[in-house]
C-alpha positions, 0 to 999 in steps of 0.5 A, a space after each residue: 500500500 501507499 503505506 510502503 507496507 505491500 501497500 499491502 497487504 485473496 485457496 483450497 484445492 477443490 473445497 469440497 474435494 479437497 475435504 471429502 476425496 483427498 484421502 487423509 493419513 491415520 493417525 497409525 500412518 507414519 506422520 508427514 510433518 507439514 512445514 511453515 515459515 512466517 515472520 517474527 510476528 506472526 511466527 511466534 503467534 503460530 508457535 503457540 497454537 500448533 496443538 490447534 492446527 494440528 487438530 485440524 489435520 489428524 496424522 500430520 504434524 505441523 512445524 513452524 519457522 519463525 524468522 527473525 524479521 519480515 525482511 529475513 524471511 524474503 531472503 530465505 524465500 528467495 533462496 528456498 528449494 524443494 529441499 529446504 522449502 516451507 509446504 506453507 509460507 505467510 506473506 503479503 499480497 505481492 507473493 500472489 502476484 511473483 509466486 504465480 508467475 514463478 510456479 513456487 506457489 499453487 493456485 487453489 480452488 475456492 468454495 463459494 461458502 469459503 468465499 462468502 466468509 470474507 470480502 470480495 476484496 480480499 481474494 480479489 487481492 490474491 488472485 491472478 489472471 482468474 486464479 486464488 493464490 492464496 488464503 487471506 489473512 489480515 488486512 493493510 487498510 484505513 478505517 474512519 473513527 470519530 471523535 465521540 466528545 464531538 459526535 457522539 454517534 457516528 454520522 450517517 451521511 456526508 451532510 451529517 458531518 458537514 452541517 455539523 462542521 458548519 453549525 460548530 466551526 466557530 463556537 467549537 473553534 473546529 479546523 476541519 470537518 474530515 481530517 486525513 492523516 495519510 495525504 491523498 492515499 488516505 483521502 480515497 474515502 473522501 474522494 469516492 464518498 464525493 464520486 471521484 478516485 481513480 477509476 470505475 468498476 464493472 461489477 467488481 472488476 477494475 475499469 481502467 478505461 474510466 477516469 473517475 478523478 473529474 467525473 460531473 458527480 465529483 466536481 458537483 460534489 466537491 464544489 459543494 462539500 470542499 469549497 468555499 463562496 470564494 473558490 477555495 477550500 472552505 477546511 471542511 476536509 484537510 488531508 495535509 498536517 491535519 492530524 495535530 488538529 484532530 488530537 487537540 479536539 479540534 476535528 470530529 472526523 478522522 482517516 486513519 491507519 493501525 500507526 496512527 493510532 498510538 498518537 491519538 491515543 496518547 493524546 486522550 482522544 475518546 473515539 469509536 471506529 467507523 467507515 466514512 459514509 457516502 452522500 445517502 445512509 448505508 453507503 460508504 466511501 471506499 478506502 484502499 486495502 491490501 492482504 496477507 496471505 497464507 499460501 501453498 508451495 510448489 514444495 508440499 507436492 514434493 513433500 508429499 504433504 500437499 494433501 495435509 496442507 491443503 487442509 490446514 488452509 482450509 479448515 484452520 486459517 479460512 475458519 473463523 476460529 483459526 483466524 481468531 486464534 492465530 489473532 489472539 496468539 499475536 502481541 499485536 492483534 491485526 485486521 483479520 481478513 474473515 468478516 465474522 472474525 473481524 467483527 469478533 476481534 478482542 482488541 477495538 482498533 483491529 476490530 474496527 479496521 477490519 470491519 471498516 475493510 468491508 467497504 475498501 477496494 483492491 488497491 492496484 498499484 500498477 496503474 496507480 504508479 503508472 508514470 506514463 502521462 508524466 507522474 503517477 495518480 498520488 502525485 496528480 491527486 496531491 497537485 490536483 487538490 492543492 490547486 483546487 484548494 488554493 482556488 484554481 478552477 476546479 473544472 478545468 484542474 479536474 480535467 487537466 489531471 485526468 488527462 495524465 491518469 487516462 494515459 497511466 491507467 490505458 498503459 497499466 491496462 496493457 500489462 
């Protein structure tokens, strides 16, 4: 993600096949030890709890290899062979795309009830030209919170947080309505809220050939919303130095991350979880996301285990249990990738981050970093806005800045 995480951050062979034909070893068998590597994170998380993954895969044993850092355990993959090679490995989202085209990682068939437990994003994520590439894990994505001594229900509309903006900047001595913490990337929300972003969808497939940055909804919408009787910013929504307003009370609406968290919670805000609603009650903007994931190497064929790990996938980390316990076993819990699990995460800021993903959208980064119009879409959005704000017509701004994205997004299409 834009977070310089993946900008993270998506499976079973034949669900039901894989389950009721693939003959399983007895426990009397000779047992075939099924391999994992994972980070200094989430390895020592699955240390704790092979008893329960190994349970879920009788007459196999379950080994993990913590490595002593994320970055540890790429060399070690990149070094991996069929000798000395995991049968599982826990990564981000980008093995998807480097292990599809290697052969080291499996594709994996997906039960539709497998699916339908977590968001369309998230195997969107870790699927390559039509195949699943992994399970997915946790989420790399933004949420909205609100601060509760200012709003203490969560707005239902757009115009909730502005008429609220409105009605209390002077009294409350308010800086912004909507503050993003994250520059541009982080504003998604704001931007798709209001009818613009980046690209259109059909159904929910990317449409690169829709510019959606200066679609006639959005410029509407953000004269409305984002300007003032003057043609500049009226503050309603900041997305650059914001965050010092939002921690000394005097924003109601942030965009925020995992890492931002630590901030406003040193800074005694009271504030609940959320997504950034759209202009009508029960739609919402969409932020970005990215997944970890767990997937099957080309190793567990040659290990024999790929029956056993094929399983382990899908009954341990596709569950609502495993996710909850792999979870749990963490110092810091994550936004899980499995609705219900998220919904029933322990710690609030993971809970609300994961329930939030529901309304977020692959984050592409192809096209989003394509230059061939002459700089990427954070650079075109960053300038676009700033001009806008600084009272630059917003039209003709709008309409410049699509032009470049139009020629990124056609090149990105291309592959």
């Amino acid at each position: 993600m834009r977070k310089k995480r993946f900008g993270v951050v998506g499976v079973i062979a034949a669900a039901a096949l894989a389950v009721s034909v693939m003959v399983v070893p007895t426990a009397t068998a000779a047992s075939k030890t099924i391999v994992i590597w994972a980070d200094d994170t989430r390895g020592p998380a699955l240390e704790k709890i092979v008893k329960q993954m190994e349970a879920e895969v009788p007459g196999y044993i379950v080994s993990v290899k913590s490595f002593a850092s994320y970055d540890a355990l790429g060399t070690a993959w990149d070094k991996a062979t069929a000798a000395t090679g995991p049968d599982i490995i826990l990564r981000d989202g980008s093995l998807a795309i480097t292990g599809s085209k290697s052969g080291r990682i499996q594709s994996l068939i997906v039960s539709t009830t497998t699916r339908a437990a977590f968001t369309k994003a998230a195997f969107a994520s870790l699927t390559i030209k039509g195949k699943v590439y992994g399970i997915p894990t946790d989420a790399d994505v933004t949420g909205m919170i609100y601060n509760t001594a200012l709003m203490p229900t969560a707005p239902k509309t757009i115009q909730d947080i502005y008429d609220y903006y409105t009605a209390n900047k002077t009294s409350k001595s308010l800086s912004n309505g909507v503050c993003s913490f994250n520059g541009t990337w982080g504003a998604q929300p704001m931007l798709t809220a209001l009818g613009g972003g980046t690209w259109g969808y059909k159904g929910t497939t990317a449409d690169l050939s829709k510019v959606l940055f200066n679609s006639s909804a959005f410029k509407s919408n953000a004269k409305k919303y984002l300007l003032g009787a003057d043609g500049k910013t009226n503050g309603f929504f900041s997305y650059d130095g914001c965050d010092t307003a939002f921690k000394a009370g005097k924003v109601p609406v942030a965009l925020v991350g995992a890492w931002n968290m630590p901030g406003v919670q040193s800074a005694g805000i009271k504030y609940a979880w959320g997504s950034l609603p759209g202009l009508t009650a029960g739609t919402f903007g969409n932020q970005w996301v990215g997944y970890a994931g767990a997937y099957l190497t080309s190793y567990a064929t040659s290990h024999g285990v790929k029956v056993g790990a094929n399983q382990l996938l899908n009954r341990f980390f596709a569950s609502k249990e495993g996710q909850l316990a792999f979870n749990e076993a963490q110092k810091a819990q994550r936004p899980l990738a499995h609705i219900e699990a998220a919904a029933a995460t322990k710690d609030v800021d993971a809970a609300g981050l994961g329930q939030a993903s529901r309304n977020a959208v692959q984050q592409l980064n192809g096209p989003l970093g394509d230059k061939t119009g002459g700089a990427d879409w954070y650079a075109v959005s960053d300038d676009a806005l700033k001009d806008i704000f600084a009272g630059k017509d917003l039209n003709t701004t709008l309409d410049k800045a699509a032009v470049i994205l139009a020629k990124n997004f056609a090149n990105a299409a291309k592959g």
